[in-house]
Every structure is written in C-alpha cells, then in structure tokens.
C-alpha positions as CSV (number, residue, x, y, z in Angstrom):
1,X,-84.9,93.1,89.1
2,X,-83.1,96.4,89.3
3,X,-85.9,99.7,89.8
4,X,-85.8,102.1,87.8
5,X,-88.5,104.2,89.8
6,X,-90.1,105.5,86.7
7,X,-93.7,105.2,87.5
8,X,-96.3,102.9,86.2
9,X,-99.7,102.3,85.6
10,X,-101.5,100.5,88.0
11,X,-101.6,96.3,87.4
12,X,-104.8,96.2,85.6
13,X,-107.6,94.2,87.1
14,X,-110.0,92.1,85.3
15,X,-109.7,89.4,82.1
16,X,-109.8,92.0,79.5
17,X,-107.7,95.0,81.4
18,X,-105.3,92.2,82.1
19,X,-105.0,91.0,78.7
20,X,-104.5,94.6,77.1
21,X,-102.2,95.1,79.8
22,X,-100.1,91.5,79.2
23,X,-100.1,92.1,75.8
24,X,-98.4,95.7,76.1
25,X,-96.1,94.6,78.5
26,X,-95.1,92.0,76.2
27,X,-92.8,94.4,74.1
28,X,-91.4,96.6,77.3
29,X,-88.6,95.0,78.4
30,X,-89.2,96.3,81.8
31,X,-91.0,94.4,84.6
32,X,-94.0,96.4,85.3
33,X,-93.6,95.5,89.7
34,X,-95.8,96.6,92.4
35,X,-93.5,98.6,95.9
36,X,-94.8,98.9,99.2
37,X,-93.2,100.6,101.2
38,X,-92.4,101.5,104.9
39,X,-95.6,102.9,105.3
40,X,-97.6,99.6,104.2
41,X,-98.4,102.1,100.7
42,X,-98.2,100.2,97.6
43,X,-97.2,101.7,94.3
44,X,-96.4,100.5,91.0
45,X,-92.7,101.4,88.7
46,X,-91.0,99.9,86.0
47,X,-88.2,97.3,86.7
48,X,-85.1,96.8,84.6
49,X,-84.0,93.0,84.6
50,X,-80.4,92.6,85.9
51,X,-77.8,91.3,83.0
52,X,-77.7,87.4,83.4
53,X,-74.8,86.4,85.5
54,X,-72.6,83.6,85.4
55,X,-74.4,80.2,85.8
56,X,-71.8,79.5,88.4
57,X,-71.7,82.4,90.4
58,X,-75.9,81.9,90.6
59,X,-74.9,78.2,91.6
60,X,-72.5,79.4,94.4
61,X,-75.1,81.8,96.0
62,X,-77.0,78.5,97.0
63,X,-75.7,77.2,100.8
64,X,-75.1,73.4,101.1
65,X,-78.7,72.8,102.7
66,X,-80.2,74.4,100.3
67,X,-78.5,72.5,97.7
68,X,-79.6,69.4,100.2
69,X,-83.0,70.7,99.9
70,X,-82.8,71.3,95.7
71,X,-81.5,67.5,94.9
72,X,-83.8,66.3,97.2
73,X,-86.9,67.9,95.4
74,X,-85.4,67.2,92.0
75,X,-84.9,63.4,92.9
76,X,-88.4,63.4,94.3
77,X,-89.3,64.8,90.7
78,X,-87.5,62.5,88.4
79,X,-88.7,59.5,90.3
80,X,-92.2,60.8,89.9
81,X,-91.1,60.9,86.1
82,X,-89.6,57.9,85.9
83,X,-92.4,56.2,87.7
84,X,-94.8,57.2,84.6
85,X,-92.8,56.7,82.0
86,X,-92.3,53.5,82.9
87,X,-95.4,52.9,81.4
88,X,-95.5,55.1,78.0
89,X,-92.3,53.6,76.8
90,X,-93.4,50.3,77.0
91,X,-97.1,50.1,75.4
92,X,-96.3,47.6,72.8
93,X,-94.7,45.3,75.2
94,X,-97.4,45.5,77.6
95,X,-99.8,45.5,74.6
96,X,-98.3,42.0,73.7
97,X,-98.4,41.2,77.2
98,X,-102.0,41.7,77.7
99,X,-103.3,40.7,74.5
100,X,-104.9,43.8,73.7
101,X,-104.1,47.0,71.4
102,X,-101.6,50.1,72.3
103,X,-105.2,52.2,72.4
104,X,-106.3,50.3,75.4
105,X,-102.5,50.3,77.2
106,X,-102.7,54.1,76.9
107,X,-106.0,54.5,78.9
108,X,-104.4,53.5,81.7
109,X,-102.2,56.7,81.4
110,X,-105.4,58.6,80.7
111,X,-106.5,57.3,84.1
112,X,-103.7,58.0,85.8
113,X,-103.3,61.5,84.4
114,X,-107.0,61.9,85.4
115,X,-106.7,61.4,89.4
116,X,-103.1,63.0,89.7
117,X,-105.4,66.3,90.2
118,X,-106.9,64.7,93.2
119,X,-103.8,63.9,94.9
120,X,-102.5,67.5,94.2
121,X,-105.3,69.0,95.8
122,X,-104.3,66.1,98.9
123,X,-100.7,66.2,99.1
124,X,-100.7,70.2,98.2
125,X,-102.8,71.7,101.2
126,X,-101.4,69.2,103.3
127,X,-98.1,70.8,102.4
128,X,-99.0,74.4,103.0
129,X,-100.4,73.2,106.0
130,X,-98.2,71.1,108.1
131,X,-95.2,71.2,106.0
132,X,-93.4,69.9,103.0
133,X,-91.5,66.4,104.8
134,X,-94.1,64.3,105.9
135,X,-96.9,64.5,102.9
136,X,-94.1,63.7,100.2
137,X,-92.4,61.0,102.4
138,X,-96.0,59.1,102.4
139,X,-96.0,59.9,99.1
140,X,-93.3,58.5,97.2
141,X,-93.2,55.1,99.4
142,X,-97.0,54.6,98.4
143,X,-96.3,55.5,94.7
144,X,-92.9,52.5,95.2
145,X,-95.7,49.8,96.7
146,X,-98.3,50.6,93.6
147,X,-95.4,50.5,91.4
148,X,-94.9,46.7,93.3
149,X,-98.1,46.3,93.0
150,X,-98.9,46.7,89.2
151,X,-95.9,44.2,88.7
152,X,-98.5,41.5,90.2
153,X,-101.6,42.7,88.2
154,X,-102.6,39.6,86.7
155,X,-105.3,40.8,84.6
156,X,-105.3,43.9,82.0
157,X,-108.4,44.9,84.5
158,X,-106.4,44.8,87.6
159,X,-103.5,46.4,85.8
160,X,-105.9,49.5,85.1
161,X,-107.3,49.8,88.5
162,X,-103.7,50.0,89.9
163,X,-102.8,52.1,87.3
164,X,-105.6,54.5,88.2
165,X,-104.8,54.6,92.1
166,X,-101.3,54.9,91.1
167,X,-102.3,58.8,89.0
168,X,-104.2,60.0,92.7
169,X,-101.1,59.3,94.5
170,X,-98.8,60.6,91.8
171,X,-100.3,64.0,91.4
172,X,-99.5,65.2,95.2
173,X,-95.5,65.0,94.2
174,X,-95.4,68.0,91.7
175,X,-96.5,71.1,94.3
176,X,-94.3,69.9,97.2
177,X,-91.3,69.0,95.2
178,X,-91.2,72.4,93.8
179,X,-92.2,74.4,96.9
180,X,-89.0,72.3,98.4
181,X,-86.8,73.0,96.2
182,X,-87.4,76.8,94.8
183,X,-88.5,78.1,98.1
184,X,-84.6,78.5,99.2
185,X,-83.4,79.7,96.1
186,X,-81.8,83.3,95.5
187,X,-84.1,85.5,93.6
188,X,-81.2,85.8,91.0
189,X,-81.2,82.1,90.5
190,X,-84.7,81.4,90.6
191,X,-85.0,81.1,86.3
192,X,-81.7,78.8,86.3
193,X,-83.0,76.7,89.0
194,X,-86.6,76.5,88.0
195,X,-85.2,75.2,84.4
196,X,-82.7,72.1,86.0
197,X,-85.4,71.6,88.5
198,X,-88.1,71.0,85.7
199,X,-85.6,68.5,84.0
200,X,-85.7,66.0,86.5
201,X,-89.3,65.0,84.2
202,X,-86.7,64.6,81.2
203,X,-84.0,63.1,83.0
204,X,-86.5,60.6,84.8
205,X,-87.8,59.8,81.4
206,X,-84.3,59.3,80.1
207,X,-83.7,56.9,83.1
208,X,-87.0,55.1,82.3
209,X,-85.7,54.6,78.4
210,X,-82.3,53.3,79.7
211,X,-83.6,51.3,81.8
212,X,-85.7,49.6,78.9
213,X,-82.9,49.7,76.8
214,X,-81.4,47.5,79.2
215,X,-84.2,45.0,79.9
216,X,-84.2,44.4,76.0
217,X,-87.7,44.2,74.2
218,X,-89.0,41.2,75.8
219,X,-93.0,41.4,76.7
220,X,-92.5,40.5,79.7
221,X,-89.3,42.5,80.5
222,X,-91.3,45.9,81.4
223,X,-91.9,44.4,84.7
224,X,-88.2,44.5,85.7
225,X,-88.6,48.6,85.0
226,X,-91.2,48.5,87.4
227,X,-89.3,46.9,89.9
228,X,-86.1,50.0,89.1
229,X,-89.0,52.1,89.4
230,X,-90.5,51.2,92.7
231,X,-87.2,51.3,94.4
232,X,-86.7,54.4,93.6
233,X,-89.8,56.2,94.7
234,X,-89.0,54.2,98.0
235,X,-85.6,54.9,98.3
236,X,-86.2,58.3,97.8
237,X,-89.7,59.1,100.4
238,X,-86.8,57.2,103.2
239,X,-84.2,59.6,102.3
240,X,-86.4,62.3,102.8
241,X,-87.0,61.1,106.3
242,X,-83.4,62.2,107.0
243,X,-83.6,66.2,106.2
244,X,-85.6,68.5,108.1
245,X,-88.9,70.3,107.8
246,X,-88.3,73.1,105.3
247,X,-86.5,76.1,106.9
248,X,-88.7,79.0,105.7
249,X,-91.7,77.1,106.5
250,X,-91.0,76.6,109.9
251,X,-89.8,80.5,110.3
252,X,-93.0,81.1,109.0
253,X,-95.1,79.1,111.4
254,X,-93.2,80.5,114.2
255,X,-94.2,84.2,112.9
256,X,-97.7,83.3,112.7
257,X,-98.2,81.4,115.3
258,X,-99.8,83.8,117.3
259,X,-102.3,84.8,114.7
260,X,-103.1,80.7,114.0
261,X,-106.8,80.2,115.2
262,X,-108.1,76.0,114.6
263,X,-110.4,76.5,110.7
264,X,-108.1,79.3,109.9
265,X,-106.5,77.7,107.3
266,X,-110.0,76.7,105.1
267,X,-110.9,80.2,105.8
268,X,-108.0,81.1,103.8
269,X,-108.0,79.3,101.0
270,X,-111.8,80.6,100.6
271,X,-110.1,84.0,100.9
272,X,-107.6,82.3,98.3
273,X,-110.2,81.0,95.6
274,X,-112.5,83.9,96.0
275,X,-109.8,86.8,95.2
276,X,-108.0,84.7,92.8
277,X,-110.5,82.4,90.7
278,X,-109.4,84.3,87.9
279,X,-106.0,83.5,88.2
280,X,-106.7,79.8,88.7
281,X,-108.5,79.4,85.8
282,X,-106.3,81.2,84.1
283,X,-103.4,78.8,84.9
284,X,-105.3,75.9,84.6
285,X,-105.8,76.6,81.0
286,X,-102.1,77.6,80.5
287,X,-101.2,74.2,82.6
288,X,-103.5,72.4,80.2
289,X,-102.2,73.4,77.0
290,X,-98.7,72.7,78.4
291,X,-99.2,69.3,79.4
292,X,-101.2,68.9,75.9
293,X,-97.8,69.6,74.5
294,X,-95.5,67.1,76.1
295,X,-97.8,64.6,76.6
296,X,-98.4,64.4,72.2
297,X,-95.0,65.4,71.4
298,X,-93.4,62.3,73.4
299,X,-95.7,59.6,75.2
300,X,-96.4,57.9,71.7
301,X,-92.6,59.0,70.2
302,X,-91.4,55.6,71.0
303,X,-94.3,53.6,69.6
304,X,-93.9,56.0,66.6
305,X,-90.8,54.9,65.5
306,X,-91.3,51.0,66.4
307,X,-94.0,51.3,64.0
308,X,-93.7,54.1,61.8
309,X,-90.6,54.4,61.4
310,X,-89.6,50.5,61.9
311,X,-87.0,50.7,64.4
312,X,-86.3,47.9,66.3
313,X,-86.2,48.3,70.2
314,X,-82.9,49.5,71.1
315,X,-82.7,51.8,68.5
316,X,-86.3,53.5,69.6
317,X,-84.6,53.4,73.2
318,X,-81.3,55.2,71.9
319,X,-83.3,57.8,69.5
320,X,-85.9,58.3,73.2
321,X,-82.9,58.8,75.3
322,X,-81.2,61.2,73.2
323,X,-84.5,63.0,72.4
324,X,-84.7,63.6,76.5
325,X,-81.4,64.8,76.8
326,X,-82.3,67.9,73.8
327,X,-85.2,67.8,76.7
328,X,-82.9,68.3,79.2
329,X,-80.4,70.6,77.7
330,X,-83.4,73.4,76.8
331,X,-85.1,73.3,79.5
332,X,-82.2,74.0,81.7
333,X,-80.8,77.1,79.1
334,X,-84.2,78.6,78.4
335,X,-85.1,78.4,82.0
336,X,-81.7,80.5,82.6
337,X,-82.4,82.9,80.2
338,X,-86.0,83.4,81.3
339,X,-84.5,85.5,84.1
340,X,-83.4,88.5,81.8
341,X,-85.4,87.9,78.8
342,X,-88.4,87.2,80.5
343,X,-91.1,84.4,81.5
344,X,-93.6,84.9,78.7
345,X,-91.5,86.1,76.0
346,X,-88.8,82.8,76.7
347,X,-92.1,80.8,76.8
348,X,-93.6,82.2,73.2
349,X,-90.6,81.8,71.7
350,X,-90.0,78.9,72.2
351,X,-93.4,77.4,71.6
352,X,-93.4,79.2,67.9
353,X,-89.9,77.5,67.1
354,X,-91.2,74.2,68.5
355,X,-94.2,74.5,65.9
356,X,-91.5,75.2,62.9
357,X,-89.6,72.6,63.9
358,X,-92.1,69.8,63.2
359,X,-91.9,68.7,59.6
360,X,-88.5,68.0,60.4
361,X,-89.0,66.3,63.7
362,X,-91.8,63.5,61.8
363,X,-90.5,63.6,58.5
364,X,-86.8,62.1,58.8
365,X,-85.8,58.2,58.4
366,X,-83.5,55.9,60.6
367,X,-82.4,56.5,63.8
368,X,-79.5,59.3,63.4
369,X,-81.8,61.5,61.6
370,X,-84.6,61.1,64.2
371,X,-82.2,61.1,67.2
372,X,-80.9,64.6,66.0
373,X,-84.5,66.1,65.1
374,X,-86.2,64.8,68.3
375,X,-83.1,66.6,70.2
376,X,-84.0,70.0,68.6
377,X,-87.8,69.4,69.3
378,X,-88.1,68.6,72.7
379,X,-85.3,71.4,73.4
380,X,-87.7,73.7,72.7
381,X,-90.9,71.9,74.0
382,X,-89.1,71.2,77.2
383,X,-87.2,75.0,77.1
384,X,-90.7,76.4,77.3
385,X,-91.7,73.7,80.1
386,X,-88.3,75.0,81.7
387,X,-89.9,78.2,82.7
388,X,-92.9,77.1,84.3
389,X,-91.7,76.1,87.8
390,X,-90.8,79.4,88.9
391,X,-93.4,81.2,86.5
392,X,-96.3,79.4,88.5
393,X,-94.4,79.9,92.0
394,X,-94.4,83.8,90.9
395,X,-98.1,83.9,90.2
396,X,-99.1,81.8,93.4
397,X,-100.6,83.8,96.4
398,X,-97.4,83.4,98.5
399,X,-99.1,81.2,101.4
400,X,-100.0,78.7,98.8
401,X,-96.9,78.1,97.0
402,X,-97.2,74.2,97.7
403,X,-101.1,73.3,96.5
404,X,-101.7,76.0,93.9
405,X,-98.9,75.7,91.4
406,X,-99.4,71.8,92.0
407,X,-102.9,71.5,91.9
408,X,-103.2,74.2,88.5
409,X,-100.8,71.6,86.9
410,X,-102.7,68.5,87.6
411,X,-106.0,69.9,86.8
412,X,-104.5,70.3,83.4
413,X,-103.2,66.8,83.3
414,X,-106.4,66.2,84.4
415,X,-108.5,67.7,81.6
416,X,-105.4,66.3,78.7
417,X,-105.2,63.1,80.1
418,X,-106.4,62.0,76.9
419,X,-103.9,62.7,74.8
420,X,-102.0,60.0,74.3
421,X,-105.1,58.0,73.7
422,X,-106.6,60.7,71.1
423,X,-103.2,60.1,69.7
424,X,-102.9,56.3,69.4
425,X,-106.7,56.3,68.6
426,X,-106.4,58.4,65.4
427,X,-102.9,57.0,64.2
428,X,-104.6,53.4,64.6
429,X,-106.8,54.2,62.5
430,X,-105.2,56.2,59.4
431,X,-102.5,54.9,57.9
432,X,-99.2,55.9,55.8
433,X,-96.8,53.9,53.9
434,X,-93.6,53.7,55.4
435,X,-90.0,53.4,53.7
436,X,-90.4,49.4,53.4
437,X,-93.7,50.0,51.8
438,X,-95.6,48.4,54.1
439,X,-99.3,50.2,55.3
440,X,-98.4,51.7,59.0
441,X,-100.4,53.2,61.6
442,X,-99.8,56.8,60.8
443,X,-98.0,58.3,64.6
444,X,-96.2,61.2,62.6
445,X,-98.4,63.5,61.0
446,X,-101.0,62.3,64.2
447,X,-98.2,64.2,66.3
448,X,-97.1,66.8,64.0
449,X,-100.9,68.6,63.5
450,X,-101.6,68.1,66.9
451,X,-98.5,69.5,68.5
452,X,-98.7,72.6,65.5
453,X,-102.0,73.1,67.5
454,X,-101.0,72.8,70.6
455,X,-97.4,75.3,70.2
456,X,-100.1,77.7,68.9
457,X,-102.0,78.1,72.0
458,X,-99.5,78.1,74.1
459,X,-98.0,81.1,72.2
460,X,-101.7,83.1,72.2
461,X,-102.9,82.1,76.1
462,X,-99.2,83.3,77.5
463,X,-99.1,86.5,75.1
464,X,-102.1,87.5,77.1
465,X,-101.5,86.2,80.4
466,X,-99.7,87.9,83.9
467,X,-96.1,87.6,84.4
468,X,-94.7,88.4,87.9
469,X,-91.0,87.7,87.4
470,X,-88.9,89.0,90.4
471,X,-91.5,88.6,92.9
472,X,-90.5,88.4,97.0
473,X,-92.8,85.9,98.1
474,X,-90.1,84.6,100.5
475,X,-91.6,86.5,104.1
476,X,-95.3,85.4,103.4
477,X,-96.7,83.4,106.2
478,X,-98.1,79.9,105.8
479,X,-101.3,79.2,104.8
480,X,-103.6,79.7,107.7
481,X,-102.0,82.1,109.8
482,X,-102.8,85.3,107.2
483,X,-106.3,85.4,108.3
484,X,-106.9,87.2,111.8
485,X,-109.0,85.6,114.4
486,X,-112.8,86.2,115.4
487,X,-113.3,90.3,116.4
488,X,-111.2,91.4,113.9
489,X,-111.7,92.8,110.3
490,X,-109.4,91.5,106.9
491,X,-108.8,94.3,105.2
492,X,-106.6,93.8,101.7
493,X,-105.4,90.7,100.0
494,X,-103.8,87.8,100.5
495,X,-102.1,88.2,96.6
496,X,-99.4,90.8,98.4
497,X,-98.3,87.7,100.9
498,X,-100.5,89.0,104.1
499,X,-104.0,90.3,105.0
500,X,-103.8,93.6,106.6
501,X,-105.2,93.0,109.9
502,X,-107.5,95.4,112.1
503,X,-107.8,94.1,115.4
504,X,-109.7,95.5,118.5
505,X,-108.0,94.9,121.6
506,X,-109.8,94.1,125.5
507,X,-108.5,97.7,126.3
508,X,-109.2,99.3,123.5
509,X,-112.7,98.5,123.7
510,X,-113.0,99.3,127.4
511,X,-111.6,102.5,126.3
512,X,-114.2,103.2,124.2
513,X,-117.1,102.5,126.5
514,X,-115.3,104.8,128.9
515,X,-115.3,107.6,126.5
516,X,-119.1,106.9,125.3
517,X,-119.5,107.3,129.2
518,X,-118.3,110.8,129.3
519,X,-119.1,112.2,126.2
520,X,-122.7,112.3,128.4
521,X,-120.4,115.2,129.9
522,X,-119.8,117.0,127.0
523,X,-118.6,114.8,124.4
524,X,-120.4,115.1,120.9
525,X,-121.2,112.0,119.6
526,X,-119.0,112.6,116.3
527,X,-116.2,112.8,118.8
528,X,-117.2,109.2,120.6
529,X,-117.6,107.9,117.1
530,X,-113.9,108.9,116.2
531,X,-112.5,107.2,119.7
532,X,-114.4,104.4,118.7
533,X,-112.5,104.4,115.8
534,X,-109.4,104.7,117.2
C-alpha cells in the first residue's frame, strides 16, 4: 500500500459504525489504514494500492527458506485435504461397503467437520505458544495412524468413531499451516501467496480423485486411498522434523522474553477475546458461510453425477479432477488480484458470478459438458476461498496469527458440518428424471438452491465486514509476552500488535517515597502527586 496522507476518518468502532463504515469503504478504492508513528501517536489516512506486479518478480522476493517454509505449509495443507477427501469421493463405495445409504456415509464427515474446531483451538494456541514445528509434526503423523486406522474399522460403528477422532485431530492443521507459511511472506506477495497457498485444499482434493481414479470403482478399493492417504500425512509431520522452528517466531520470543511472566499467555488471550469478541464472531459467521459454500458445491459433486447424471466411475473421477483444477486455477488468480483490487470486493465478486453460474454448472449432460462447467464454478467458488488466508491473517490480533484464523475457520466447519448431509438427505428424498428416464435422486437442483443461497451471504456478510489489507503484523510479539507482568498497568490494545506498557520501577518507587518525605519540607501535595506520577 502506497500513502497518500490524505486524512481519514477514524476506523469506526462498533457493529453498526463498522458496517456503515465497510460499506462506504467498499466503493473507495483506497485502503482506509491506521499510522503510528515515532511518537507511539496513531492516526488514520487513505492508502492507494500499489499496481500489481509481475507474479514472478513477487515470487523472486521470497528467499529459499522461505520458499522451504511455504511448500512445507502448503504440503501440510493438501495432505490435510487429501486426507478428507478421501472420504467424500468415495460414499457410494463405502456405502456398498457398509451396507448402508450415502446419508449415513456422510455423517461421518459431519462428525469429523464437527470436532476439527476442537483441535484448532488445541493445535492453534499451542502454536502461538511454543511454536509452529512441534504441534503440526504430532499432528499430521496422528492424522496418517487414524487414516491406518479407519482402514481396519470393521464395523460402520467403528468406522464413525474413527472418523470422528480423525475431525479433532484434523482441525489443528489449518492455523499453523498458514501462520507457517504466510508469516515470511513479502507484504507485496501476500494476496498471490495466500491464493496458491489456499489451493493446496483443491490440489489435495484433485490428488484424492486421481488417486480413486486409479484404484477403479471397486467397494472395497477406497481402502487403498486411505493407505496413499496416511502415508502422506506421515511423510509429511517427519519432514517437518527436518526444518527449523519458524524464524519470526523465535525473533519474537527472544524480544519478549524479558516481558514473559508463567499465566501470561491465558491472560492474553482473555485480553484477546475481550477486546475482539466482535471480531470473532464476526469471522466465524464469514468462515461459516464459506465453508457452507465448498462443502455443497463439491462434497456430493461426485455422487451427483454417478447418480444424476449416470456417469460411470472414471468419468465422475475425470469430470472431479478437472473441476479441482478450475479450483485451483481461481483461487490462485483471484487471490493475486485481491492485492490491488481488494479483499472484499475480489471476494463479492466472485461469490455473485459463482451464483450466476449455477444453472449452467447442474443443468449440462455427459462428462465434457460437466467437466467444463464444474471448471468455471469452482474457479470462482475457490477464487473467493483464495482470498481468505491472508484476509483472516490481516484481521487477526498479530500475536494470534496461528489459533485465531484457525480456530474462526473450524468453528464454521463446525456449525456447517452438516451440509453434505442436509444435502444427500434432501436429494434422497426428491427425485428428477434423468436423460435415460429413469427416477434419480435429485443432487443438482439440491446443490444449485443451496449454493444460490449460500453465494448470497457471502456477498451481504463481506460487503459489511472489515478489511485490513496491507497490514504489518510482522514485529508483533508472541502470544504471551504482550501483557506486562504484576505492578504494572496495560494500557491500549493488543489489535495494534503490542500493549502499551506502564511499568513502575524499584527506583522509581523509592523515589517517590523520598519526595513524599520532603514535600513535609515544603512540598505541596499536588507537587508529590505529579512525582508520583512520574
């Protein structure tokens, strides 16, 4: 962001200030930013974004660890994706498998998406506390021995309780992969970033479909995807092992260290949740209509055209692949272009195309015509997920960069883990003639009204919500070492990446007994008072 130092109106505070505000701000193409300068005096001016740059040059700013750092947290990220998709590809086969209906299948993603919040509340302060390495190491080798472990479910009851420990052991991967990986990043090449980074959910998912593909559509072929699957959550939590603790976290650490104090860290995240509630819930709501939106538009896609459409299984595979790659293809551009154009506006946009889009994502027959449409959709469902890695980074207070943009996500999986449940529900019981002329279950206009739903309030909650693109959250200390120790005052907030801290020295207190000594000799007692002060 480039200042213009033309001056601004304050940043509003409260839901309905902040709305107006958002709302305004939505047709400005400047940044409204908050300055503070030498003096510790904060003021608020009008940013004008800088021109976007060539995607290359914004690679080449990034040095070779932090590229190490980048694929890292984008492998940790597609595994995680490929470790769930595993499963939403593959409900009819397990359906056969298990002798029940795809309506039961899907509640085990419901539980899974359920208890991923849990583990993001786990995995994410035990990231902003003692680092990004060792939290996400346990983590993906535990998710590879579930993964093992599902594979020997012998019961559809055993294969849900897995399933369900799988989702609290899933959800701590998102905060720390992202904290990993965008921490290091150039301010410049923070949009392009965020949008490959968020692909590694579409590439994992394109992984998962190949690997099906693969396996051919036996019913009990989905356990040799499980087995892919496993090895790479593994491979990937011993890899980790390799690479350091993340750079700016331990600079951090080192800076505070002398400020750390042992509870100082839950008294900050009180701070954290009492200053920012709004904000949480907030993106919690945004979080939820997002995951809403991926979740209908593609964990029943597959199933849709096995049965809808009557594909067989390697054409749904091919058709799901290419779908992912549209995926992985938007996200990446609108991501980019969310650095000039903006975070809300490249989020809106594409949202409103997505819903325009529909009749002729669900209304197409044969796997060509579907390949191609499902392309366009998901370019725009996944161009406006593209954004929201660095969009949630820039609203995070900057000492919780790691749990709060990973627990605000998996509380919204949390509360639309039912979607692909609602959706298999409702299309199993309505039914539509298909181009045989056969009675199917009807998956397409199921998706299509929800997701028409969905696009729209996305579009409304971000039209109204706080952007902060540009933000320098890079100098904030970790978690726990904001909040001065005992005999000393907090003054401030932790949203501008410190609390201001007041502290009365040993000497400066001995001072001021001496001086309530003399002021016996002549000292007014407004003049102790203001050496008191001092």
């Amino acid at each position: 962001m480039e200042s213009t130092h033309e001056p601004a109106d304050p940043v509003a505070k409260g839901v309905l200030a902040t709305a107006r505000q958002s709302w305004h701000d939505l047709f400005n193409f400047k940044q409204r930013i908050e300055v503070i300068n030498e003096r510790g005096e904060t003021t608020t001016e009008w940013a004008r974004p800088v021109p976007l740059r060539n995607p290359i040059s914004l690679l080449a700013q990034l040095s070779a660890r932090d590229w190490l750092f980048f694929i890292v947290g984008l492998a940790a990220w597609s595994a995680d994706a490929f470790d769930f998709h595993a499963l939403s590809i593959q409900q009819v086969k397990l359906a056969k498998y298990y002798n029940t209906s795809k309506t039961d299948v899907s509640t085990a993603i419901t539980l899974t998406l359920l208890l991923r919040s849990v583990g993001a509340a786990m995995f994410g302060l035990a990231g902003d506390r003692w680092g990004r390495k060792w939290p996400m190491v346990f983590n993906m080798i535990v998710l590879g021995v579930l993964q093992i472990a599902t594979i020997y479910a012998s019961t559809f009851s055993q294969f849900l309780a897995v399933r369900a420990l799988f989702g609290l052991f899933m959800g701590g991967v998102y905060g720390n992969a992202i904290a990993m990986a965008l921490e290091h990043s150039p301010p410049d090449a923070r949009g392009l970033m965020s949008g490959i980074l968020q692909q590694g959910y579409s590439f994992g998912y394109v992984c998962a479909a190949c690997a099906n593909l693969g396996v051919g559509g036996a019913a009990d072929s989905w356990k040799t995807v499980f087995w892919i699957a496993a090895g790479l959550s593994i491979g990937v939590g011993l890899i980790r092992c390799f690479f350091p603790e993340s750079r700016q976290f331990l600079e951090a650490r080192k800076a505070g260290k002398a400020h750390a104090r042992p509870g100082a860290f839950w008294k900050e995240t009180k701070m954290m949740l009492a200053q920012e509630w709004k904000l949480c819930i907030y993106c919690i709501i945004l979080m939820t209509w997002f995951n809403y939106y991926s979740h209908t538009s593609q964990d029943s896609y597959t199933t849709f055209m096995l049965t809808q459409k009557e594909l067989n299984n390697d054409g749904a595979s091919r058709a799901s692949i290419l779908m992912k790659v549209g995926a992985c293809v938007g996200g990446t551009i609108l991501g980019y272009a969310s650095q000039w154009f903006g975070r809300r506006r490249t989020i809106i946009l594409a949202a409103l195309v997505s819903g325009l889009l529909i009749p002729a994502w669900i209304l197409p027959e044969g796997e060509r015509s579907l390949s191609v449409t499902g392309f366009f959709m998901q370019f725009f469902v996944q161009g406006a997920w593209g954004v929201i890695p660095i969009h949630l980074n820039e609203l995070s207070p900057p000492a919780f960069r790691s749990s709060f943009p990973g627990l605000t996500y998996q509380i919204g999986n949390m509360i639309s883990s039912p979607s692909a449940q609602i959706v298999n529900a409702i299309s199993e019981s309505h039914f539509v003639t298909s181009r045989s002329g056969d009675r199917v279950e009807a998956y397409g206009p199921t998706m299509g009204i929800a997701t028409a739903i969905i696009a729209t309030g996305i579009a409304v909650t971000t039209a109204f919500g706080p952007e902060k693109r540009g933000r320098e959250f890079e100098k904030a200390l970790p978690a726990g070492m904001n909040v001065v120790p005992e005999g000393s005052e907090v003054v401030g907030d932790l949203e501008r990446g410190h609390a201001k801290q007041v502290e009365v020295a040993d000497s400066e207190k001995g001072a001021a007994k001496e001086a309530e000594a003399g002021s016996a000799e002549g000292d007014d007692a407004k003049g102790s008072e203001e050496i008191r002060k001092e």
